[in-house]
mmCIF file as gemmi writes it, N, C-alpha and C atoms, coordinates in Angstrom:
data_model
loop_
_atom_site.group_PDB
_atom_site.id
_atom_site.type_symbol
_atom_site.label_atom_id
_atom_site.label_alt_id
_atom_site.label_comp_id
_atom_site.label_asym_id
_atom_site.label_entity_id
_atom_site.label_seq_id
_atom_site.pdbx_PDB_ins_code
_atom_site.Cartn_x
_atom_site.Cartn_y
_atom_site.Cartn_z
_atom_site.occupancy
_atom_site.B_iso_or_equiv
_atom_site.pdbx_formal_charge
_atom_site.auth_seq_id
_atom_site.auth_asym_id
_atom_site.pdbx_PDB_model_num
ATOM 1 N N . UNK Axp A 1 ? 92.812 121.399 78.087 1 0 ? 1 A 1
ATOM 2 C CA . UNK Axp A 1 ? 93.569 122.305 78.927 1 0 ? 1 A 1
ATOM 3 C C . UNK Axp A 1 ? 92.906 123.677 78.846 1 0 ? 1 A 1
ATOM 4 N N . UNK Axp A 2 ? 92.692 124.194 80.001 1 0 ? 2 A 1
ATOM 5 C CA . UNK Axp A 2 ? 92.093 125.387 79.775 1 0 ? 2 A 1
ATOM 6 C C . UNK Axp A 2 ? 93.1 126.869 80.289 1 0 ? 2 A 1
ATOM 7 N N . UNK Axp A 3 ? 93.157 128.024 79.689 1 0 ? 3 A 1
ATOM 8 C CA . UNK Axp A 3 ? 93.323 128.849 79.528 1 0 ? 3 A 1
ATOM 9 C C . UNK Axp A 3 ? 94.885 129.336 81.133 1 0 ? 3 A 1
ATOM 10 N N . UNK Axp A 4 ? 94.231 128.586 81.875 1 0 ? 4 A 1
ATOM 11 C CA . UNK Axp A 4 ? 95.142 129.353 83.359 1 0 ? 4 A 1
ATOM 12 C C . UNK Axp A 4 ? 96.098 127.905 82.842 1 0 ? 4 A 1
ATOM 13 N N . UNK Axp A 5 ? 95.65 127.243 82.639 1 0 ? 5 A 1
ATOM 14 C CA . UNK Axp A 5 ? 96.622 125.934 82.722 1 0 ? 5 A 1
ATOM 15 C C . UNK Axp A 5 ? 97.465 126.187 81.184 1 0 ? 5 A 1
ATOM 16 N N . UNK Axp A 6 ? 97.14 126.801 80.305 1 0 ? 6 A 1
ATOM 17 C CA . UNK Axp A 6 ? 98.326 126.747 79.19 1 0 ? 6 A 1
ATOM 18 C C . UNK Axp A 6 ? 99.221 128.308 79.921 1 0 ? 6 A 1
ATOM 19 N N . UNK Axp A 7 ? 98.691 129.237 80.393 1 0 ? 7 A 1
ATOM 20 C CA . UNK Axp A 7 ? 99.234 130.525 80.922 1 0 ? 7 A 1
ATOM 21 C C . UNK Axp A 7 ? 100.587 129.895 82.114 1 0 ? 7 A 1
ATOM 22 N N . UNK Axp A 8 ? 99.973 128.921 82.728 1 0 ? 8 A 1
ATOM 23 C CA . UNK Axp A 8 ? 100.874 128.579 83.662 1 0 ? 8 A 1
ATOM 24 C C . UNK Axp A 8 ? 102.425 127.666 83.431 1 0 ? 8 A 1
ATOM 25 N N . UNK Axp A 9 ? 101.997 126.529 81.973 1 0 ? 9 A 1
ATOM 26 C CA . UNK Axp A 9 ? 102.788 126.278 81.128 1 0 ? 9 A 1
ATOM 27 C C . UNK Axp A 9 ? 103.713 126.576 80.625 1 0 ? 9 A 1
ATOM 28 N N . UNK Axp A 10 ? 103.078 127.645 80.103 1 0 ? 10 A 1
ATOM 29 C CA . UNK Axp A 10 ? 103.893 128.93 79.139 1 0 ? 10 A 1
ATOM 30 C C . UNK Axp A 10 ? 105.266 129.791 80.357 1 0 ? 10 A 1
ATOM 31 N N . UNK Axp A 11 ? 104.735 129.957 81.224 1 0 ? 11 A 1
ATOM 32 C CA . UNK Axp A 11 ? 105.172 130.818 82.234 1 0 ? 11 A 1
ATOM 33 C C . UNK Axp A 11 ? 106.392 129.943 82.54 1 0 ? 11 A 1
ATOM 34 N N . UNK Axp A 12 ? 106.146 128.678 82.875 1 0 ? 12 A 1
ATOM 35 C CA . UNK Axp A 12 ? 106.947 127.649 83.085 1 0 ? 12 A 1
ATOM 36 C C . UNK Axp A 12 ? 108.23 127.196 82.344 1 0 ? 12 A 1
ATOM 37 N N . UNK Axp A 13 ? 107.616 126.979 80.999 1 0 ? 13 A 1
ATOM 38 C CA . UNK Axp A 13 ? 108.656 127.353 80.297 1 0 ? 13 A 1
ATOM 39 C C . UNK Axp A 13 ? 109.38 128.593 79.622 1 0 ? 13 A 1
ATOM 40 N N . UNK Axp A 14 ? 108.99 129.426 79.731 1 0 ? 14 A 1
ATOM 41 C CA . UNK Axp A 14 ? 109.582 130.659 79.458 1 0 ? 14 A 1
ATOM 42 C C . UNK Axp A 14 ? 110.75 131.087 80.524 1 0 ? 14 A 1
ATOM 43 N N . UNK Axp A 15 ? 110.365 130.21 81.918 1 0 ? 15 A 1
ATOM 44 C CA . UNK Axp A 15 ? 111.945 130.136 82.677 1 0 ? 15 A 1
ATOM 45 C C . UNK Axp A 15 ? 112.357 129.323 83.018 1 0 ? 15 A 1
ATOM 46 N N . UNK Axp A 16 ? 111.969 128.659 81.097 1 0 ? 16 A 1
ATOM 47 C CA . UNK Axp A 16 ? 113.179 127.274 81.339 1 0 ? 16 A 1
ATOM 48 C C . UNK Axp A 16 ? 112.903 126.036 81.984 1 0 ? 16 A 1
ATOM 49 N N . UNK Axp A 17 ? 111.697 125.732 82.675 1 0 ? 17 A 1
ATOM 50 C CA . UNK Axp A 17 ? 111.475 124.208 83.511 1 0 ? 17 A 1
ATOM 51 C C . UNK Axp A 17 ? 110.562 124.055 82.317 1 0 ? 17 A 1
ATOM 52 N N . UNK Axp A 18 ? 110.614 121.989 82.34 1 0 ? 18 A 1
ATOM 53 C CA . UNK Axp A 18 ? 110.279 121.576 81.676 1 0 ? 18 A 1
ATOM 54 C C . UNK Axp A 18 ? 109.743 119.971 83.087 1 0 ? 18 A 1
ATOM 55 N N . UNK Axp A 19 ? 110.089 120.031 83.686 1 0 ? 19 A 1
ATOM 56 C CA . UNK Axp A 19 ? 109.765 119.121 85.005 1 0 ? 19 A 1
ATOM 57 C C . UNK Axp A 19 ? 109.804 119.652 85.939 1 0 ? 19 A 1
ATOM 58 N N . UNK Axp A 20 ? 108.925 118.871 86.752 1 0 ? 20 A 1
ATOM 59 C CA . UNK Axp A 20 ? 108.766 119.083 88.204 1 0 ? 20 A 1
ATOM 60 C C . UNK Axp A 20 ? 109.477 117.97 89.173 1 0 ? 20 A 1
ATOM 61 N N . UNK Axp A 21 ? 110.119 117.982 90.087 1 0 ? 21 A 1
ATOM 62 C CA . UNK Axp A 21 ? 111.033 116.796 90.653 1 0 ? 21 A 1
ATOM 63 C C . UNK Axp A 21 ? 110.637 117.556 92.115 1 0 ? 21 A 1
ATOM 64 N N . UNK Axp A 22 ? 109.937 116.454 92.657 1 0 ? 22 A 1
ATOM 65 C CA . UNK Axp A 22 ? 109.412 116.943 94.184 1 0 ? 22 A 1
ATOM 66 C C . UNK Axp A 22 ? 110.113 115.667 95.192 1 0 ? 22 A 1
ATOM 67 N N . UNK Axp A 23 ? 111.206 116.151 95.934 1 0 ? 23 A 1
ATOM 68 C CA . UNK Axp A 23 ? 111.724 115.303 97.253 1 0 ? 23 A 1
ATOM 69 C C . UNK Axp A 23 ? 110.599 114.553 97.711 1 0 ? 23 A 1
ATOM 70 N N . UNK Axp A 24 ? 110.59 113.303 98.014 1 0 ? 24 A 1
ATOM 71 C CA . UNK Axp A 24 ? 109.394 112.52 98.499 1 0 ? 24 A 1
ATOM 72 C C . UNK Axp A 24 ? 109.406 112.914 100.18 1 0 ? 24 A 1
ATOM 73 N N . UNK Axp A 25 ? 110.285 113.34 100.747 1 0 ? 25 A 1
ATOM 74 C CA . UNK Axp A 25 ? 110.335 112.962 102.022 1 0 ? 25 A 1
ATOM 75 C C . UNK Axp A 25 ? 109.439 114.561 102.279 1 0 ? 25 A 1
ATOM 76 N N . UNK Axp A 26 ? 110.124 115.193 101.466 1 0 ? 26 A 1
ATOM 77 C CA . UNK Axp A 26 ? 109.227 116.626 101.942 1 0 ? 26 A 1
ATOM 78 C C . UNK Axp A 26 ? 107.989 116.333 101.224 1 0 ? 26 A 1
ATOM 79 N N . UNK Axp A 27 ? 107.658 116.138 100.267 1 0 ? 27 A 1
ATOM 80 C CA . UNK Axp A 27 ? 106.12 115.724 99.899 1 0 ? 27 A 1
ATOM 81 C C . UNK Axp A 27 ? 105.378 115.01 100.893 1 0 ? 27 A 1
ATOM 82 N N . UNK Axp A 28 ? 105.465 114.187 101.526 1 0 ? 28 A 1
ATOM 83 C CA . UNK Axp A 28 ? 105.133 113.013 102.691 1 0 ? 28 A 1
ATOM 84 C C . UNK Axp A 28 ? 104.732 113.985 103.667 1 0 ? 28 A 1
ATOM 85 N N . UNK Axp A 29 ? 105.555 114.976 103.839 1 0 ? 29 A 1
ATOM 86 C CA . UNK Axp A 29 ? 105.605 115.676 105.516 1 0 ? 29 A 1
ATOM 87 C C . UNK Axp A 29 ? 104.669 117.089 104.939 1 0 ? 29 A 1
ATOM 88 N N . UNK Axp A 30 ? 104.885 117.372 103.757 1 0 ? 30 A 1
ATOM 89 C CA . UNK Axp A 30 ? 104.107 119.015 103.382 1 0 ? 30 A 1
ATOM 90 C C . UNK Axp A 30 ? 102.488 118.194 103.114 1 0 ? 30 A 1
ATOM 91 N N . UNK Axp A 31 ? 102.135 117.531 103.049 1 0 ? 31 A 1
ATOM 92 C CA . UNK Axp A 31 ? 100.615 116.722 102.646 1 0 ? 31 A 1
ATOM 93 C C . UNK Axp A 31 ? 100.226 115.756 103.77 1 0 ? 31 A 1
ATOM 94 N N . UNK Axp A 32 ? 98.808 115.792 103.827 1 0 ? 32 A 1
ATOM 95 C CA . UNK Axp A 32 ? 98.27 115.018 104.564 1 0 ? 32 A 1
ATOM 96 C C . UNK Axp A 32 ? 97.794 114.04 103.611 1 0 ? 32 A 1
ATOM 97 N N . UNK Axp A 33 ? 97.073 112.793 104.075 1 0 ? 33 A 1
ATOM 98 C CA . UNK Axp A 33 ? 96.861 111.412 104.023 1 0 ? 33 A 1
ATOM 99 C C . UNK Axp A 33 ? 95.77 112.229 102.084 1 0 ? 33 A 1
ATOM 100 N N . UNK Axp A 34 ? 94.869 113.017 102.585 1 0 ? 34 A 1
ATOM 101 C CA . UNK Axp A 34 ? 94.157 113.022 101.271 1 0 ? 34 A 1
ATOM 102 C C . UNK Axp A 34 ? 94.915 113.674 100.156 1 0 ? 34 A 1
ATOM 103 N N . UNK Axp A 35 ? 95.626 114.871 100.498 1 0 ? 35 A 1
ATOM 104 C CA . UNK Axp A 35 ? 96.531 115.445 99.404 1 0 ? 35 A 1
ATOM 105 C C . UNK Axp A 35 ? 97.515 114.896 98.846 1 0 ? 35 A 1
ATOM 106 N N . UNK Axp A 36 ? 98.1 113.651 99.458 1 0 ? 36 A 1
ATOM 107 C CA . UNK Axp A 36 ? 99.05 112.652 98.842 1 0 ? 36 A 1
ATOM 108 C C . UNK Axp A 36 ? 98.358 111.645 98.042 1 0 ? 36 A 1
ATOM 109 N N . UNK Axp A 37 ? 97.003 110.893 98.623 1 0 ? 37 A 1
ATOM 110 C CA . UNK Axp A 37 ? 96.432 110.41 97.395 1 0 ? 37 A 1
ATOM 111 C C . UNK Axp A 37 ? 95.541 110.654 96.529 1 0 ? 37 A 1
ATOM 112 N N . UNK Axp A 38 ? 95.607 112.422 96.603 1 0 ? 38 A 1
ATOM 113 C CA . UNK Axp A 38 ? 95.069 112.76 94.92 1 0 ? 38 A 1
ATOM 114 C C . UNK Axp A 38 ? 96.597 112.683 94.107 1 0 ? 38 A 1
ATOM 115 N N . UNK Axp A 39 ? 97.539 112.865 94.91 1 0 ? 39 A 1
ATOM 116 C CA . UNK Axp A 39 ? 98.932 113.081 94.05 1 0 ? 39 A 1
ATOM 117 C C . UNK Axp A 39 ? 98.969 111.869 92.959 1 0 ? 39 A 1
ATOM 118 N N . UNK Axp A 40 ? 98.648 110.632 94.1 1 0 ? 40 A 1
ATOM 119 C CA . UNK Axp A 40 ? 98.866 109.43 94.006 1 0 ? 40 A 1
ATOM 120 C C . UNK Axp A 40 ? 98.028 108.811 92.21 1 0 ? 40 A 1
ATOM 121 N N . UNK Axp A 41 ? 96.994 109.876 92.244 1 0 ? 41 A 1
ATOM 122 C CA . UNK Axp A 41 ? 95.722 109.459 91.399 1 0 ? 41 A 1
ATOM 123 C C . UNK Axp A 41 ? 96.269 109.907 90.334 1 0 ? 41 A 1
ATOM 124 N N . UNK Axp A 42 ? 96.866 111.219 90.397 1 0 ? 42 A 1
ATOM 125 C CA . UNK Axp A 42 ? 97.449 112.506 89.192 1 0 ? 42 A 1
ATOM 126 C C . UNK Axp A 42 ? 98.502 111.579 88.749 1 0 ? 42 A 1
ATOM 127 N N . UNK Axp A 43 ? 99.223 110.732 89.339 1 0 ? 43 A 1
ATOM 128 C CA . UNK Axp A 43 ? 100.391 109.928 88.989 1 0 ? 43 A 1
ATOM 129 C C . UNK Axp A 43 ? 100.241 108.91 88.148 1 0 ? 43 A 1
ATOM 130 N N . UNK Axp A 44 ? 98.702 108.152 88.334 1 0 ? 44 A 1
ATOM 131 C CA . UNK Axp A 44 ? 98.36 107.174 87.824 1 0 ? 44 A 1
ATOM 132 C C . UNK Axp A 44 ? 97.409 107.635 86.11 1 0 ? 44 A 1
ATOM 133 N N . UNK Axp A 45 ? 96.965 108.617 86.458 1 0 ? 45 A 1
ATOM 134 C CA . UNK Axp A 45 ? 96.296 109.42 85.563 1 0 ? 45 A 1
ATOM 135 C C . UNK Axp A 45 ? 97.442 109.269 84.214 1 0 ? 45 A 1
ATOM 136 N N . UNK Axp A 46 ? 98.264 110.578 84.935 1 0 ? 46 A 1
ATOM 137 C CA . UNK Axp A 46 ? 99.688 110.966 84.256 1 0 ? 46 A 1
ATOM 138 C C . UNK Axp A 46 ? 100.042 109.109 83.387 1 0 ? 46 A 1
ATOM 139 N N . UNK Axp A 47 ? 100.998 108.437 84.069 1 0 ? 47 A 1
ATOM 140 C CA . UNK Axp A 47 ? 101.173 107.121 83.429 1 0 ? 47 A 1
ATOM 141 C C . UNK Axp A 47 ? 99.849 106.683 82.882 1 0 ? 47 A 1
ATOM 142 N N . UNK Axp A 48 ? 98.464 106.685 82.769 1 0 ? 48 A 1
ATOM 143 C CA . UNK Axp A 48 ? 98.206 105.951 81.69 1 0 ? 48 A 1
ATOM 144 C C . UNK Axp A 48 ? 97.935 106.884 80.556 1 0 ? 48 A 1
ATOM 145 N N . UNK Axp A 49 ? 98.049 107.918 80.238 1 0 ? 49 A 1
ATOM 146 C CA . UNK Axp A 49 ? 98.506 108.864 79.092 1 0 ? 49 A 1
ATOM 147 C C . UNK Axp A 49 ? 99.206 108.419 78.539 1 0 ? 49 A 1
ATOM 148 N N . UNK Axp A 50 ? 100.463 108.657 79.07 1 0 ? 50 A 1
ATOM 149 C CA . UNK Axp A 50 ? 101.34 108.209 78.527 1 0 ? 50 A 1
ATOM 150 C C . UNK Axp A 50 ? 101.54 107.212 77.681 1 0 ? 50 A 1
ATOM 151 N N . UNK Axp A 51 ? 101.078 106.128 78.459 1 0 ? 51 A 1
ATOM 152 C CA . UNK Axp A 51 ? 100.941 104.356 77.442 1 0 ? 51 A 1
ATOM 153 C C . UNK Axp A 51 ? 99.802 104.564 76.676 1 0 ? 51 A 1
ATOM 154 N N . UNK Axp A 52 ? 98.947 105.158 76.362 1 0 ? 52 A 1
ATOM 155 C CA . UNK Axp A 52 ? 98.134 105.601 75.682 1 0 ? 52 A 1
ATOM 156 C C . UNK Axp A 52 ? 98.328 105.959 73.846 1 0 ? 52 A 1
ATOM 157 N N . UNK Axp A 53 ? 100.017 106.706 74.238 1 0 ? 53 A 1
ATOM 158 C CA . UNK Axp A 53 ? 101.006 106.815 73.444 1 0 ? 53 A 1
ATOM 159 C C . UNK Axp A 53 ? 101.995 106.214 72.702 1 0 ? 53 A 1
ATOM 160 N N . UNK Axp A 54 ? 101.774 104.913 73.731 1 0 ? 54 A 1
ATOM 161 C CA . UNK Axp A 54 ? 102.73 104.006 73.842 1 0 ? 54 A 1
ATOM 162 C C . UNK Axp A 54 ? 104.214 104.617 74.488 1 0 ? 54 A 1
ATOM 163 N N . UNK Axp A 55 ? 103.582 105.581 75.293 1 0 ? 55 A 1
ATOM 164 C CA . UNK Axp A 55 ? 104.91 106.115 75.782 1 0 ? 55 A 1
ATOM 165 C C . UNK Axp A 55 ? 105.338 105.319 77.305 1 0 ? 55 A 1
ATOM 166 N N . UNK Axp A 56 ? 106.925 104.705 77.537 1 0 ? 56 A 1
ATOM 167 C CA . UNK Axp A 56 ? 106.748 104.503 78.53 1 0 ? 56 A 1
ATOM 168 C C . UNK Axp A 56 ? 106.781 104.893 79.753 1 0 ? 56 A 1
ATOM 169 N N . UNK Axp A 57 ? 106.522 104.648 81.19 1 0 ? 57 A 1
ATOM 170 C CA . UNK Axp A 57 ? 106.101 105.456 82.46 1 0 ? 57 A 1
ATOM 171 C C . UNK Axp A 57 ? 107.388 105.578 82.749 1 0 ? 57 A 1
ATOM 172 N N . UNK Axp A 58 ? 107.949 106.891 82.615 1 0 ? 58 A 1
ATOM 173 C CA . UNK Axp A 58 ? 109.103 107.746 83.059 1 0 ? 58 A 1
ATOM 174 C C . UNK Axp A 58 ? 109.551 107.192 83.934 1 0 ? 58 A 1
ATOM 175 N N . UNK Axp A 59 ? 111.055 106.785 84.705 1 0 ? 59 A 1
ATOM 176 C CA . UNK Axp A 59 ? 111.688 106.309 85.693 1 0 ? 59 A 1
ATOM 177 C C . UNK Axp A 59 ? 113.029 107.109 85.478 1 0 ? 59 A 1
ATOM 178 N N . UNK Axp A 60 ? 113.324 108.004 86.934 1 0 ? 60 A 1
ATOM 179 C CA . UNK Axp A 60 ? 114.077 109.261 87.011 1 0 ? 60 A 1
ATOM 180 C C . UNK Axp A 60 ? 115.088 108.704 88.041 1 0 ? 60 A 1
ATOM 181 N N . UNK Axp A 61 ? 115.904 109.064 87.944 1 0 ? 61 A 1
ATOM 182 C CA . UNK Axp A 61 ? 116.762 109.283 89.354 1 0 ? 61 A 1
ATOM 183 C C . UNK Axp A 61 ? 117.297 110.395 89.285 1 0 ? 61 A 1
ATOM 184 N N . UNK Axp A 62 ? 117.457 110.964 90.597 1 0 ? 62 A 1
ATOM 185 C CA . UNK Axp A 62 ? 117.714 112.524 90.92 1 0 ? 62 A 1
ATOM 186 C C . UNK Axp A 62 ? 118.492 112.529 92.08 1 0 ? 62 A 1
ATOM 187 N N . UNK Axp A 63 ? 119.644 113.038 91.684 1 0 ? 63 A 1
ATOM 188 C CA . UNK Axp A 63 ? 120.722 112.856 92.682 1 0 ? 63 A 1
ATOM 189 C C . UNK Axp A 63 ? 120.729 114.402 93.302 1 0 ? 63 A 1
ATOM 190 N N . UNK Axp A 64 ? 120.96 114.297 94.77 1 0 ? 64 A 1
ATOM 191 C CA . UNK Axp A 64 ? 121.055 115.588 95.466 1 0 ? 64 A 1
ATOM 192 C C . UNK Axp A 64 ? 122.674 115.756 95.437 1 0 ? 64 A 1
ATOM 193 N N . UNK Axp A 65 ? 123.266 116.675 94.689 1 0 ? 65 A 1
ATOM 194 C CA . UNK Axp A 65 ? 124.699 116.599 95.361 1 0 ? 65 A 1
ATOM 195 C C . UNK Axp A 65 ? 125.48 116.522 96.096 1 0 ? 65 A 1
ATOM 196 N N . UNK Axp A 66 ? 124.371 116.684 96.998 1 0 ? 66 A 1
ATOM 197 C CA . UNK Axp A 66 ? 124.83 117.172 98.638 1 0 ? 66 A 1
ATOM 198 C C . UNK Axp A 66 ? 124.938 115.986 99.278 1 0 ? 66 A 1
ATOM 199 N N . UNK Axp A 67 ? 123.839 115.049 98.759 1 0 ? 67 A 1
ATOM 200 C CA . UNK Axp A 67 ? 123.733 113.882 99.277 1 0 ? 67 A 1
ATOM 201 C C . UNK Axp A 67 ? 125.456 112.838 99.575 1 0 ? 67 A 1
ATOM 202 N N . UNK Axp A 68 ? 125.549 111.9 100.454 1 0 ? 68 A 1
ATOM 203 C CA . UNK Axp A 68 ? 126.525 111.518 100.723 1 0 ? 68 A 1
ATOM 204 C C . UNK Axp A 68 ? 127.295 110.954 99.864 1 0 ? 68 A 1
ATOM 205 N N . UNK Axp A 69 ? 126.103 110.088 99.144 1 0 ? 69 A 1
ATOM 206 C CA . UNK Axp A 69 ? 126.316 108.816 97.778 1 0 ? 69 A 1
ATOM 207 C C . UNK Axp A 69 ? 126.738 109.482 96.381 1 0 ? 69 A 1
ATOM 208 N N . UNK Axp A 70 ? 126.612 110.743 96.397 1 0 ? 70 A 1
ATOM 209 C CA . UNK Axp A 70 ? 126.444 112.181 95.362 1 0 ? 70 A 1
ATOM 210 C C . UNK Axp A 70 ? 128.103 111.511 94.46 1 0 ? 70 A 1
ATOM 211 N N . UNK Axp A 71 ? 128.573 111.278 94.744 1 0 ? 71 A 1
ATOM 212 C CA . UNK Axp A 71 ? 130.184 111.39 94.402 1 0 ? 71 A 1
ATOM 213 C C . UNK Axp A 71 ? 130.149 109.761 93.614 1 0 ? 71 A 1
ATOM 214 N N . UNK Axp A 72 ? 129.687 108.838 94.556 1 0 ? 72 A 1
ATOM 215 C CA . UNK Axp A 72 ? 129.971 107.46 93.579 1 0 ? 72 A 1
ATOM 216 C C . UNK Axp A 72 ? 128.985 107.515 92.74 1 0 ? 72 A 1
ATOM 217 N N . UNK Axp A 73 ? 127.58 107.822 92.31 1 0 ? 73 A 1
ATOM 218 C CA . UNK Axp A 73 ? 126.887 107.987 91.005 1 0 ? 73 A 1
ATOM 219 C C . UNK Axp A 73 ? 127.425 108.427 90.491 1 0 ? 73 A 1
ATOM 220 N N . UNK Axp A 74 ? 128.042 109.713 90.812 1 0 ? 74 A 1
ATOM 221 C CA . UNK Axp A 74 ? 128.881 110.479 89.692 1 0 ? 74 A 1
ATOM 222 C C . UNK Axp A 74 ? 130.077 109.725 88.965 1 0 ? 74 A 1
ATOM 223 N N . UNK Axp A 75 ? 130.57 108.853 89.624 1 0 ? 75 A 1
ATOM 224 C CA . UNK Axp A 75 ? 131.917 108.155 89.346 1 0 ? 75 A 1
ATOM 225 C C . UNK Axp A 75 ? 131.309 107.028 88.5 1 0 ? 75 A 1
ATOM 226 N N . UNK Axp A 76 ? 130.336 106.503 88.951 1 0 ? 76 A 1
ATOM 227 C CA . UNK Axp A 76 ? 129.861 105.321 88.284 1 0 ? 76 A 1
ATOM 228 C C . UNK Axp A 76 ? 129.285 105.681 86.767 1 0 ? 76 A 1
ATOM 229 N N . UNK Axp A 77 ? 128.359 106.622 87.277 1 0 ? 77 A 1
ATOM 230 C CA . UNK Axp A 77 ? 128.235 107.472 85.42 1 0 ? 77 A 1
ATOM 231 C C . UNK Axp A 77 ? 129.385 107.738 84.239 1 0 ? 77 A 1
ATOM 232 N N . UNK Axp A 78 ? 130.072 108.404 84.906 1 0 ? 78 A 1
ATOM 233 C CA . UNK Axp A 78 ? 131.067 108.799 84.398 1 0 ? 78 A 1
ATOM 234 C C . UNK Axp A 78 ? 132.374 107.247 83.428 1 0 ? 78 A 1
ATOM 235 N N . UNK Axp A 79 ? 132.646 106.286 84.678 1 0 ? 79 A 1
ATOM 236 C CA . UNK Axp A 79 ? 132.693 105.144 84.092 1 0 ? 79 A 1
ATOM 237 C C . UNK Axp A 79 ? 132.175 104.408 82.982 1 0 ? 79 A 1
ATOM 238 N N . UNK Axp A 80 ? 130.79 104.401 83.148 1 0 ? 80 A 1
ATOM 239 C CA . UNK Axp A 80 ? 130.126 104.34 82.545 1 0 ? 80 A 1
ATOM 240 C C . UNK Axp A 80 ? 129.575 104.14 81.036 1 0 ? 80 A 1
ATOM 241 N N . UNK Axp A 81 ? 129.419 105.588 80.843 1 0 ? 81 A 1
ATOM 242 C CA . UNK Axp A 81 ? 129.389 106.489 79.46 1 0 ? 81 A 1
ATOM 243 C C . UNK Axp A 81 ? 130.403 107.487 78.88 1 0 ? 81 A 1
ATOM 244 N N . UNK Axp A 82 ? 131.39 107.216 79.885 1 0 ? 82 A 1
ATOM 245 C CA . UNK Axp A 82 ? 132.643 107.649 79.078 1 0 ? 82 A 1
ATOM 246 C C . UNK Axp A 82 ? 132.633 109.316 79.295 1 0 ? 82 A 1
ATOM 247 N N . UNK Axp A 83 ? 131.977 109.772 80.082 1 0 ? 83 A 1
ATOM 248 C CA . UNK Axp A 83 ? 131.426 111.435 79.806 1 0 ? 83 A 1
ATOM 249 C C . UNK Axp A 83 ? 131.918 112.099 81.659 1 0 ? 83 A 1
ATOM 250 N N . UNK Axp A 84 ? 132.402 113.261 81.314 1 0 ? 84 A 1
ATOM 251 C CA . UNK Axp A 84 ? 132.733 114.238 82.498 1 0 ? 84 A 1
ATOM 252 C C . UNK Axp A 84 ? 131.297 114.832 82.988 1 0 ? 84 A 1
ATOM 253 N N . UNK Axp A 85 ? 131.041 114.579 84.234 1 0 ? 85 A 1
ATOM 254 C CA . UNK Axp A 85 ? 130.335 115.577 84.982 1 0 ? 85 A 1
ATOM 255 C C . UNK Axp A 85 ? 130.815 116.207 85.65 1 0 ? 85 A 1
């Protein structure tokens, strides 16, 4: 890692992000055909690090609140694990 890339890190976390969570649909539409598959490469890169570690390849779900379905994840979680959101 070089120098702009730990500065940018640092910066990053100093307000608090620790991930990046990019909407696919706006990723799709903000990139053309080559800038989506370097993404594509950085992704594959990224996961085999990871297992490298034996860590396994992250699987997220990210609920928009806004979204329609927003309310039964929440209910179903909540069921769930016993816990208030």
């Amino acid at each position: 890692m070089n120098d702009w890339h730990k500065e940018w890190e640092e910066n990053l976390k100093k307000e608090g992000f620790n991930y990046f969570v990019l909407k696919m649909e706006d990723l799709f539409n903000a990139c053309d055909e080559f800038q989506l598959a370097e993404f594509n490469d950085m992704l594959k890169t990224y996961n085999t690090y990871r297992e490298t570690f034996d860590k396994p390849v992250n699987n997220y779900w990210i609920v928009n609140m806004d979204e329609p379905y927003a309310n039964q994840v929440k209910e179903l979680i909540e069921k769930n694990k016993g816990v208030k959101l």
